[in-house]
C-alpha positions as a Markdown table, in Angstrom:
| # | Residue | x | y | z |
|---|---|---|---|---|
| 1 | Unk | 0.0 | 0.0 | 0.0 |
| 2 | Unk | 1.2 | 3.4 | -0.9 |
| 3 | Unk | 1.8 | 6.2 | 1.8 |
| 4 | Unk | 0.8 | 9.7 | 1.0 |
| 5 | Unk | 4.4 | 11.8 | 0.2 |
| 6 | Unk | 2.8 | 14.5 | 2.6 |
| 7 | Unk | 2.0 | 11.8 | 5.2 |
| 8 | Unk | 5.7 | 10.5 | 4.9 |
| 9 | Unk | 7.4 | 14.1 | 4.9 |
| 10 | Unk | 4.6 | 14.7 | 8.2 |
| 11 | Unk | 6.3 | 11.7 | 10.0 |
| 12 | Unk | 9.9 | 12.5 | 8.8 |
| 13 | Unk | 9.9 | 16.0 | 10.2 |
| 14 | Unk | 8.4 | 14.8 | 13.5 |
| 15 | Unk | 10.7 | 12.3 | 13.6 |
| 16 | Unk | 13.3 | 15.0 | 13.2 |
| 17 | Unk | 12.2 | 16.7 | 16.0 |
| 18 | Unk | 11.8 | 13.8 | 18.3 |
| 19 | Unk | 15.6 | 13.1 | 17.7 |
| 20 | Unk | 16.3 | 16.9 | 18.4 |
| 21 | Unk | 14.2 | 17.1 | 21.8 |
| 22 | Unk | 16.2 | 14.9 | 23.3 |
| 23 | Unk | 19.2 | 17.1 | 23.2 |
| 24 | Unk | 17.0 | 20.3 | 23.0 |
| 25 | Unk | 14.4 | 19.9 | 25.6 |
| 26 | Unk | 12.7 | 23.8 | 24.6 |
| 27 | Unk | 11.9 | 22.0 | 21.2 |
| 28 | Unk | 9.8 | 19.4 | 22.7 |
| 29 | Unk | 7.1 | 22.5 | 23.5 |
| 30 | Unk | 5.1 | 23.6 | 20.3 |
| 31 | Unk | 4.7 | 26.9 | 21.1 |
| 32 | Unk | 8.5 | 27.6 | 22.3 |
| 33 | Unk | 9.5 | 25.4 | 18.7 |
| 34 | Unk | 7.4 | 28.2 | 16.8 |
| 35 | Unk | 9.4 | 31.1 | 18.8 |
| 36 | Unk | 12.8 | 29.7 | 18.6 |
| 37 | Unk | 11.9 | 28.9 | 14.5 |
| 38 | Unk | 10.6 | 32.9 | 14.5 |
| 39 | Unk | 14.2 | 34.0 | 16.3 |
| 40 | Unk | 16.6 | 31.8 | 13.9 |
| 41 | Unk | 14.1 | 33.4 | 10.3 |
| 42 | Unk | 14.6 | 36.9 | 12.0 |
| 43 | Unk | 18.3 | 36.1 | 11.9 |
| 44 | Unk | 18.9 | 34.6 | 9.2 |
| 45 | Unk | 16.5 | 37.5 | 7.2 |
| 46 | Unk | 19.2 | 39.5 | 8.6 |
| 47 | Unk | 22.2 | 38.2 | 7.4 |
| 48 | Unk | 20.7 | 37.8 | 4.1 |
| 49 | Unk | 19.7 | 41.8 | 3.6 |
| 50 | Unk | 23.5 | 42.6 | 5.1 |
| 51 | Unk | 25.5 | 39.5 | 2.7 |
| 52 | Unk | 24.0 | 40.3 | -0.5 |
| 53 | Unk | 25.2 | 44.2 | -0.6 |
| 54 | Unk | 28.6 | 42.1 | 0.2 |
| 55 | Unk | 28.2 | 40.0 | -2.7 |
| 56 | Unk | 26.9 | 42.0 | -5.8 |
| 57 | Unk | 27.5 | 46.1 | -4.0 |
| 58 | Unk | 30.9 | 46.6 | -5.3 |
| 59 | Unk | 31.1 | 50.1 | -4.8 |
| 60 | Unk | 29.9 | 49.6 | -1.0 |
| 61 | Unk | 32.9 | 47.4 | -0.8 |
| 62 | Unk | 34.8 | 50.3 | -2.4 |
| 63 | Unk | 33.8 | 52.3 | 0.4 |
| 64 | Unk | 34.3 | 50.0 | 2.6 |
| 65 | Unk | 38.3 | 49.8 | 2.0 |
| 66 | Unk | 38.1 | 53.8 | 1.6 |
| 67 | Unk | 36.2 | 54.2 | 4.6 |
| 68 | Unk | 36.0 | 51.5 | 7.0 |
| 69 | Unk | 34.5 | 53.3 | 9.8 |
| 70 | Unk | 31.4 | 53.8 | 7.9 |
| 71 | Unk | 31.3 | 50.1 | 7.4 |
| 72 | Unk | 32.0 | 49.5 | 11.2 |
| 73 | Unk | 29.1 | 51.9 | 12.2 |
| 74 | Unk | 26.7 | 49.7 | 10.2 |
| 75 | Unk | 28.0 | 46.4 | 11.2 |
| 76 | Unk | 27.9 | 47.9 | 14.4 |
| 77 | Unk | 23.9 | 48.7 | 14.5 |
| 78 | Unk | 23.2 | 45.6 | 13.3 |
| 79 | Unk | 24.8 | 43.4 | 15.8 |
| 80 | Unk | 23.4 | 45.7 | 18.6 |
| 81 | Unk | 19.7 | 45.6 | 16.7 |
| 82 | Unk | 20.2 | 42.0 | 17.3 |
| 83 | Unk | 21.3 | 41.8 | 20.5 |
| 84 | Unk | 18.9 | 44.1 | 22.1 |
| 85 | Unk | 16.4 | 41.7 | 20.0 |
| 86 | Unk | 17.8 | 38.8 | 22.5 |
| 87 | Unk | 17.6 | 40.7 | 25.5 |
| 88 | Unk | 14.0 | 42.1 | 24.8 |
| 89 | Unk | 12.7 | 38.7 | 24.0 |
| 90 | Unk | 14.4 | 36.5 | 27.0 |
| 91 | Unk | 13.6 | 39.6 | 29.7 |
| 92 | Unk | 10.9 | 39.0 | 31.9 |
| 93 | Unk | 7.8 | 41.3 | 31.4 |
| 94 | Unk | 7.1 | 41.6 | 35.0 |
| 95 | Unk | 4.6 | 38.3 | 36.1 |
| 96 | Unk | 2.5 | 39.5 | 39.0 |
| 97 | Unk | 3.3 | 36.0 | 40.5 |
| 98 | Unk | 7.1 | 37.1 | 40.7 |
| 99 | Unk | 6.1 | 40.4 | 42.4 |
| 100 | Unk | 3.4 | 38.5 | 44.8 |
| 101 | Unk | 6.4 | 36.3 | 45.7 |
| 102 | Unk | 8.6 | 39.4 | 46.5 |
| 103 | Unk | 5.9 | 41.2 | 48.5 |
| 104 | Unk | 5.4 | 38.3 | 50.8 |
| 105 | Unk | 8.8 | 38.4 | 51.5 |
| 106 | Unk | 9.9 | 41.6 | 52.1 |
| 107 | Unk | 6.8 | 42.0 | 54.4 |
| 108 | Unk | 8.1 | 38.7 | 56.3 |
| 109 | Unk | 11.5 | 40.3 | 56.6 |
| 110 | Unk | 10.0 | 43.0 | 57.6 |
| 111 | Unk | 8.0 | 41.4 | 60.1 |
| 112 | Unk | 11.2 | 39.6 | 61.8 |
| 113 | Unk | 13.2 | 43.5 | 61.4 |
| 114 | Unk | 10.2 | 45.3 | 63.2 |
| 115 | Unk | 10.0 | 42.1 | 65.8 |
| 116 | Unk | 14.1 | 42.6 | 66.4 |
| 117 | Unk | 14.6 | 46.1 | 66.6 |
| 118 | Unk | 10.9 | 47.5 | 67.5 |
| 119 | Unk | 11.4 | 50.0 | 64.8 |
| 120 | Unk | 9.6 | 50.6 | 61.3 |
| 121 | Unk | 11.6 | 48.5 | 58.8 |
| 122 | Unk | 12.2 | 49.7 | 55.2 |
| 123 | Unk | 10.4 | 47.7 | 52.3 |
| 124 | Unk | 13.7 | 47.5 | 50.7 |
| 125 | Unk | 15.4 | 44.0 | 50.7 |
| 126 | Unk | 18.5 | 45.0 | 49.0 |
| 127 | Unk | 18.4 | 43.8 | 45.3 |
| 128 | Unk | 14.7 | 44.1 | 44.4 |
| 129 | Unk | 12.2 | 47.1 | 45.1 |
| 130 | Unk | 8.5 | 47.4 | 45.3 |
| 131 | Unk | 7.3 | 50.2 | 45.3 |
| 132 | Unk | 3.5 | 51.0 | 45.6 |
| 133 | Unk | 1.8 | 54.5 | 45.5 |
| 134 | Unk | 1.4 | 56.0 | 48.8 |
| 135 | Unk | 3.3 | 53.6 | 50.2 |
| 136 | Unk | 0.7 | 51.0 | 50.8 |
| 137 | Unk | 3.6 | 48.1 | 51.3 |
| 138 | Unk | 4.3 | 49.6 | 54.9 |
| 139 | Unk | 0.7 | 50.2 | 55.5 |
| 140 | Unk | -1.6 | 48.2 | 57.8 |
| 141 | Unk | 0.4 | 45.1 | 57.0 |
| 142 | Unk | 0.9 | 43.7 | 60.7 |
| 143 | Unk | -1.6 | 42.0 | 62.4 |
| 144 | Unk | -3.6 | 41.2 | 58.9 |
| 145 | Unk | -5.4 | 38.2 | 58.6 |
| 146 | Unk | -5.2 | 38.2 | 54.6 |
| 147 | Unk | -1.8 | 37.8 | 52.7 |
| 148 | Unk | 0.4 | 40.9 | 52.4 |
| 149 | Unk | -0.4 | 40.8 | 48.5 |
| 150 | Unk | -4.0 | 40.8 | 48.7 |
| 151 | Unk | -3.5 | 43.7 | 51.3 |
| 152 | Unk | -1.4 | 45.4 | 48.9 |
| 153 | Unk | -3.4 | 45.6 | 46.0 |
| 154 | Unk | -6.6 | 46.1 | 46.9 |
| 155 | Unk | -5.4 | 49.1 | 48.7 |
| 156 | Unk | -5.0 | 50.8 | 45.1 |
| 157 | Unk | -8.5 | 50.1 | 44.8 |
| 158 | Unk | -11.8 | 52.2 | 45.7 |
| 159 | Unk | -12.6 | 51.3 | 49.2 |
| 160 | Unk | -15.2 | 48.7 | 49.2 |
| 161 | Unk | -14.2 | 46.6 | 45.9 |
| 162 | Unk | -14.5 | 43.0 | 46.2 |
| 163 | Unk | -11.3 | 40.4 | 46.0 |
| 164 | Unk | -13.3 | 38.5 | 43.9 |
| 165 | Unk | -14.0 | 41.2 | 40.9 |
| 166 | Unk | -10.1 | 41.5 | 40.5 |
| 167 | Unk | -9.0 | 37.6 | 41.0 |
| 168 | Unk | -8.0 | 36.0 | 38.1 |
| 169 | Unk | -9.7 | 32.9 | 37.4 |
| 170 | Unk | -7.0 | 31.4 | 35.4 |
| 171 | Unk | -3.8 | 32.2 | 38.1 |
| 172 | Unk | -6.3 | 32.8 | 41.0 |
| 173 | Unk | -4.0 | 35.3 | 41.9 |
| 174 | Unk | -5.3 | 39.2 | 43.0 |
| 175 | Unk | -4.8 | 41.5 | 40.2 |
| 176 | Unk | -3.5 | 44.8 | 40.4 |
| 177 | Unk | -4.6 | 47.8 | 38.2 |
| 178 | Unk | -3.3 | 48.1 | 34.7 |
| 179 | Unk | -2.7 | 43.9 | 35.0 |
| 180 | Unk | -4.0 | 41.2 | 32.6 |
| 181 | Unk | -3.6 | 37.7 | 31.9 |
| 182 | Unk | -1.8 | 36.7 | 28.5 |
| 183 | Unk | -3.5 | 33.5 | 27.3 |
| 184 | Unk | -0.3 | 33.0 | 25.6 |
| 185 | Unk | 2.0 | 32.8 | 28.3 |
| 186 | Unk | -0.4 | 31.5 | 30.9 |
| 187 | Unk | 0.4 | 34.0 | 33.1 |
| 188 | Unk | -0.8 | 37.6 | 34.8 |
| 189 | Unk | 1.7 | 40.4 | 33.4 |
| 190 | Unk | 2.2 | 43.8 | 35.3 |
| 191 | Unk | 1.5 | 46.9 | 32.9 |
| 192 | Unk | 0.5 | 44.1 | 29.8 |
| 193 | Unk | 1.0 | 45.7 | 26.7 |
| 194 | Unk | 0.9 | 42.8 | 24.7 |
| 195 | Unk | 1.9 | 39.5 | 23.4 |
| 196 | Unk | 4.7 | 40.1 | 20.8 |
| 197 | Unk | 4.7 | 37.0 | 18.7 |
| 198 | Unk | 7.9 | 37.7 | 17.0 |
| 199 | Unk | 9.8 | 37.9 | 20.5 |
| 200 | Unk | 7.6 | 35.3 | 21.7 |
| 201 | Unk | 7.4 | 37.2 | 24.8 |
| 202 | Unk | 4.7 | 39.4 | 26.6 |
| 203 | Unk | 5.3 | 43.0 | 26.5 |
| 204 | Unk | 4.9 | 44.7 | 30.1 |
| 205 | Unk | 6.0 | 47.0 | 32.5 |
| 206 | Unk | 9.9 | 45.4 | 32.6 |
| 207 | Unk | 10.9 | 44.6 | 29.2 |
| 208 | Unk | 8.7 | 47.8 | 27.3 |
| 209 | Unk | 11.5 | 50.2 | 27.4 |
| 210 | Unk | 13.8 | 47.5 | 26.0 |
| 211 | Unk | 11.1 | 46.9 | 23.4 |
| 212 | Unk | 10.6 | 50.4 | 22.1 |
| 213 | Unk | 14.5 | 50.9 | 21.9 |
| 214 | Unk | 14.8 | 47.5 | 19.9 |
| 215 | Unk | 12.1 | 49.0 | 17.7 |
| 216 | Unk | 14.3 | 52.4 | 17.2 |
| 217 | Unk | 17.1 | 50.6 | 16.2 |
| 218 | Unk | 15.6 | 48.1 | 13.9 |
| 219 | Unk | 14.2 | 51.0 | 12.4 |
| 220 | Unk | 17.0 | 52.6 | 11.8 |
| 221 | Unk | 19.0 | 49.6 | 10.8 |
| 222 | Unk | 15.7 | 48.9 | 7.7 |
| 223 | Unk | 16.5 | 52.9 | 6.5 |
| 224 | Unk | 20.1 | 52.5 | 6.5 |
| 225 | Unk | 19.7 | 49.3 | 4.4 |
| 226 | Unk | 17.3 | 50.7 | 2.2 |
| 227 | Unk | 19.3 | 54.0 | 1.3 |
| 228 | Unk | 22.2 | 51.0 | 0.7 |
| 229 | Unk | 19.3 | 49.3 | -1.7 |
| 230 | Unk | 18.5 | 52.0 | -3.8 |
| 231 | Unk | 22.9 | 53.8 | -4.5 |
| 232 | Unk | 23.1 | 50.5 | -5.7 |
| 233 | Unk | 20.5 | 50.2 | -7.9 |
| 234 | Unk | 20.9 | 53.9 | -9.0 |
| 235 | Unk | 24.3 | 53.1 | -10.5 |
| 236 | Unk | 23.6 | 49.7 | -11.4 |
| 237 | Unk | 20.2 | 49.3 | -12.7 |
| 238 | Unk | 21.8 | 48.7 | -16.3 |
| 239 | Unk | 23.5 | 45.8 | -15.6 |
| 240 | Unk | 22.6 | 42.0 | -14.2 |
| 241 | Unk | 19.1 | 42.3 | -14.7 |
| 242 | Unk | 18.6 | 39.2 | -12.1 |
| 243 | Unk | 20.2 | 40.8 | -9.7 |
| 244 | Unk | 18.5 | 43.8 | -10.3 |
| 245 | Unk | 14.9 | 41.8 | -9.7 |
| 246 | Unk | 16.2 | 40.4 | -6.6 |
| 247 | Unk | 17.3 | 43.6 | -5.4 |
| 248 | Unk | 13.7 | 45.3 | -6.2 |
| 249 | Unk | 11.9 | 42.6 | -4.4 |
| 250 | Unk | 14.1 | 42.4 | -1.2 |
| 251 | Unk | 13.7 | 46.5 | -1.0 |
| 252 | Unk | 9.8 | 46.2 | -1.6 |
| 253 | Unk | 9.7 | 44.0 | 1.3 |
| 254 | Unk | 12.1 | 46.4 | 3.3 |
| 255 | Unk | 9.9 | 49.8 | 2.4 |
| 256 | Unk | 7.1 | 48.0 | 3.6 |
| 257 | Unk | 8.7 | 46.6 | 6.9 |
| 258 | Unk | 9.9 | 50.3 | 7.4 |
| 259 | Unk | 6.7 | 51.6 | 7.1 |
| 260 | Unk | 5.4 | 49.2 | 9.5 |
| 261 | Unk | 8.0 | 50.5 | 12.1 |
| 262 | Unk | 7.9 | 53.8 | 11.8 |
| 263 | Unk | 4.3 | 53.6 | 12.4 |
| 264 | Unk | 5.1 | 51.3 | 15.4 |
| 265 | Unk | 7.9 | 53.5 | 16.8 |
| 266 | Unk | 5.2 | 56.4 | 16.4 |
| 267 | Unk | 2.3 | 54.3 | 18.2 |
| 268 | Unk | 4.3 | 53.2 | 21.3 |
| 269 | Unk | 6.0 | 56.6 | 21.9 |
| 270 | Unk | 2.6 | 58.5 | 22.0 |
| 271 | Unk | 1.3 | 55.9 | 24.3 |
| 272 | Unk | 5.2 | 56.2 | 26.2 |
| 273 | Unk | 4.4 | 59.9 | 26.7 |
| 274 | Unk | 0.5 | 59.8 | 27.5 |
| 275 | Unk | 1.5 | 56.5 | 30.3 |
| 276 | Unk | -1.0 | 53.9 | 28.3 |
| 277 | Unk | -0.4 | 50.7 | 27.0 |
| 278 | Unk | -1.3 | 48.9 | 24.0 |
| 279 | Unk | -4.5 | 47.1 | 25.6 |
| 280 | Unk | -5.8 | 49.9 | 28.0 |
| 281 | Unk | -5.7 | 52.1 | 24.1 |
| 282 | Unk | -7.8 | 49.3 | 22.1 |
| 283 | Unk | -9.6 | 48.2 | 25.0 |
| 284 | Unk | -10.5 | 51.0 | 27.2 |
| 285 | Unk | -14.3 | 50.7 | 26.9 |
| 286 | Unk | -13.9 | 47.1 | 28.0 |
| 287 | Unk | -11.7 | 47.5 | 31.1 |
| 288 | Unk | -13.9 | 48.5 | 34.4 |
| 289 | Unk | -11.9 | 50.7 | 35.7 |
| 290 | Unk | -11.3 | 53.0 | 32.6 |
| 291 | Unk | -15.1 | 52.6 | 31.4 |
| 292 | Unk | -16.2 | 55.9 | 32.6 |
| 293 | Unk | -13.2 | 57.7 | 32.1 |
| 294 | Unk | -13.9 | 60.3 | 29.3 |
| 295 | Unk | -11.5 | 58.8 | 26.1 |
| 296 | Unk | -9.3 | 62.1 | 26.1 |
| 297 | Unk | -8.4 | 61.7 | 30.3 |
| 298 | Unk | -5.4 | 59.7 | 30.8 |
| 299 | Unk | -5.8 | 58.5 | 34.5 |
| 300 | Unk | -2.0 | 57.3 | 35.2 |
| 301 | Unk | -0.3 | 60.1 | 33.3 |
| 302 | Unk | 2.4 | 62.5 | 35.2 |
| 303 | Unk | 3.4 | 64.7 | 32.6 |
| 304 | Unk | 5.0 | 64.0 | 29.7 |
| 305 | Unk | 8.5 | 64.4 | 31.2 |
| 306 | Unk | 7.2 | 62.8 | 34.4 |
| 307 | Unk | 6.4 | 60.1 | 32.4 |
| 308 | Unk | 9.1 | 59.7 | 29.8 |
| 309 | Unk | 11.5 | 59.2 | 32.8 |
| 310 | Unk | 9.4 | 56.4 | 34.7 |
| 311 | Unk | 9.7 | 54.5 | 31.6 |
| 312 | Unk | 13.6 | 55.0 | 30.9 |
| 313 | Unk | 15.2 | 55.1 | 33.8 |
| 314 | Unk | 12.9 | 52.4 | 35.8 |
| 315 | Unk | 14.9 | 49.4 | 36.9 |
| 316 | Unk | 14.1 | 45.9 | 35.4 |
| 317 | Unk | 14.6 | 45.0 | 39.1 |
| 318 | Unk | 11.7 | 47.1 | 40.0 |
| 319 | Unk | 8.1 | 46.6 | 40.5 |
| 320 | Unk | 5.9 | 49.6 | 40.3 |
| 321 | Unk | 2.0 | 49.2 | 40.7 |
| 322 | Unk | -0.1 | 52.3 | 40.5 |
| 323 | Unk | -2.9 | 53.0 | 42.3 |
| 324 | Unk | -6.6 | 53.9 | 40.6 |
| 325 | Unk | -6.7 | 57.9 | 40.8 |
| 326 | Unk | -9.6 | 59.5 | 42.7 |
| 327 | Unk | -12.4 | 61.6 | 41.4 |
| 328 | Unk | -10.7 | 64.6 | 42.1 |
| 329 | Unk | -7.6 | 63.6 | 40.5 |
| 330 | Unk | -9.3 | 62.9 | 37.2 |
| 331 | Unk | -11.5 | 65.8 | 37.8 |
| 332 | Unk | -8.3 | 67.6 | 37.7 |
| 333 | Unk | -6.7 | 65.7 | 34.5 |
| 334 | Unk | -9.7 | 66.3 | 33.1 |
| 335 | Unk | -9.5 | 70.1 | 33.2 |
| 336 | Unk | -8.3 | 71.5 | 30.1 |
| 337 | Unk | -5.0 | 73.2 | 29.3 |
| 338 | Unk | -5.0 | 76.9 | 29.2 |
| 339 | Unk | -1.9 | 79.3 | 28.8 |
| 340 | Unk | -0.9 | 79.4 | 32.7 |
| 341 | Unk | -0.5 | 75.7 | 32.6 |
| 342 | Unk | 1.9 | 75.8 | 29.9 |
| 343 | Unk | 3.9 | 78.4 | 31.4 |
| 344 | Unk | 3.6 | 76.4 | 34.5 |
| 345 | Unk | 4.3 | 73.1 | 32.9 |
| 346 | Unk | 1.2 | 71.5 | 33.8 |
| 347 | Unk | 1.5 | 69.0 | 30.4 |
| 348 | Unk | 5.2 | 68.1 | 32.0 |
């Protein structure tokens, strides 16, 4: 009996795989497979834009002997483009089971400080920092029946919300504001932006900066390679007319990818400066706690400087949950901008 080609070629490549889990455990999960096959065709894309201006660009070889610094500078931004790729993608986007774990213990250590000395201990144990609006961590803690997390977070709510309404039913774990559960990871993310397939990582509150720089430099890495693209076709277009088609194709695909990031850069540096993520934008009418906030109120924005340096110079060691703002508060966001509070620097 005959066996389908496809069905053989099915069972050949699964094979494959079998053989290579064995010395790759990560490959024996689908979904980290699909990642790790996304991170090697990023790579790979790469190295293909960068080798074929080696191989048919003789005058950017030219250069290159002329002027090898401006070789080096290119090299340069590509193998930091793909390192900070790397690092984006195996950064942690801040789980909220992570900063649960850390709450619990720096409020047990600083149970045993306050127990030894008889004085108010600091919430800092030394190599990781949570720091909550008001200082909540340091609040009411002793002497609570309910975990120091719980405590935590549902002081950054209104007084009188239920546990229940912000448990999540998946990591029956208490959510705090601005959280979400990625059905991709399994897991509750602080400050969820979103699930970044081509990183195959969650965006949130620790890796975002890391993200919007990776996106600045791959951006600048598909202009420079474009501008490459089209001095070569400029002085060239009369010759090889294969290589001239696979040059035209392999810039089409770069103008577009280009237009796709500047338009990303764009996105994620307005919601950088107004302090909104990608899911509280598309989402707002959805989420409870933004639902009646009117769509042109940004309720956890400091100013656009206060808010540009929260996101840059934040630590990835350090877990910052905000607190829902009060009526007044948004009454005052709400209030529109007149020529004192630009003198004043109200929008900073």
């Amino acid at each position: 009996m005959a066996v389908p080609c496809g069905g053989s070629l099915r069972d050949t490549w699964d094979r494959f795989f079998d053989r290579c889990s064995r010395f790759f455990p990560c490959l024996s999960d689908p979904a980290r497979r699909s990642a790790l096959c996304l991170k090697v065709a990023l790579v790979v894309l790469h190295l293909i834009y960068v080798s074929i201006l080696f191989i048919f660009d003789k005058d950017f070889i030219e250069k290159t002997k002329q002027q090898p610094w401006y070789t080096a500078i290119y090299l340069s931004l590509l193998v930091a483009t793909l390192a900070q790729y790397f690092l984006t993608s195996n950064t942690s986007p801040g789980y909220v089971l992570e900063a649960m774990r850390v709450v619990n213990e720096t409020d047990a250590l600083v149970r045993r400080k306050s127990v030894a000395s008889k004085q108010p201990a600091s919430s800092n144990n030394g190599s990781l920092v949570i720091t909550v609006d008001a200082d909540q961590l340091g609040r009411n803690l002793l002497g609570s029946n309910a975990t120091s997390w719980t405590k935590v977070v549902m002081d950054m709510y209104p007084p009188g919300t239920s546990v229940r309404t912000w448990t999540c039913s998946y990591c029956n774990v208490v959510q705090p504001p601005r959280a979400k559960h990625c059905h991709d990871c399994d897991k509750c993310v602080l400050q969820f932006d979103h699930h970044c397939v081509w990183l195959g990582t969650c965006i949130g509150q620790n890796n975002h900066c890391r993200f919007w720089w990776y996106i600045c430099e791959e951006t600048a890495l598909c202009l420079w390679t474009g501008i490459l693209y089209i001095s070569y076709l400029k002085s060239n277009i009369t010759k090889a007319w294969w290589v001239d088609v696979i040059m035209i194709l392999l810039l089409a695909t770069l103008f577009v990818s280009l237009i796709f990031l500047v338009l990303l850069l764009l996105f994620h540096s307005y919601l950088i400066m107004t302090n909104q993520t990608t899911y509280e934008l598309v989402r707002r009418r959805r989420i409870p706690y933004l639902r009646g906030i009117p769509e042109r109120v940004y309720p956890f924005s400091q100013g656009v400087c206060r808010n540009l340096y929260n996101f840059c110079l934040a630590r990835s060691t350090y877990y910052k949950m905000e607190r829902l703002p009060t009526a007044q508060e948004l009454e005052e966001k709400a209030r529109p901008y007149t020529c004192l509070d630009a003198l004043t620097c109200r929008c900073c």
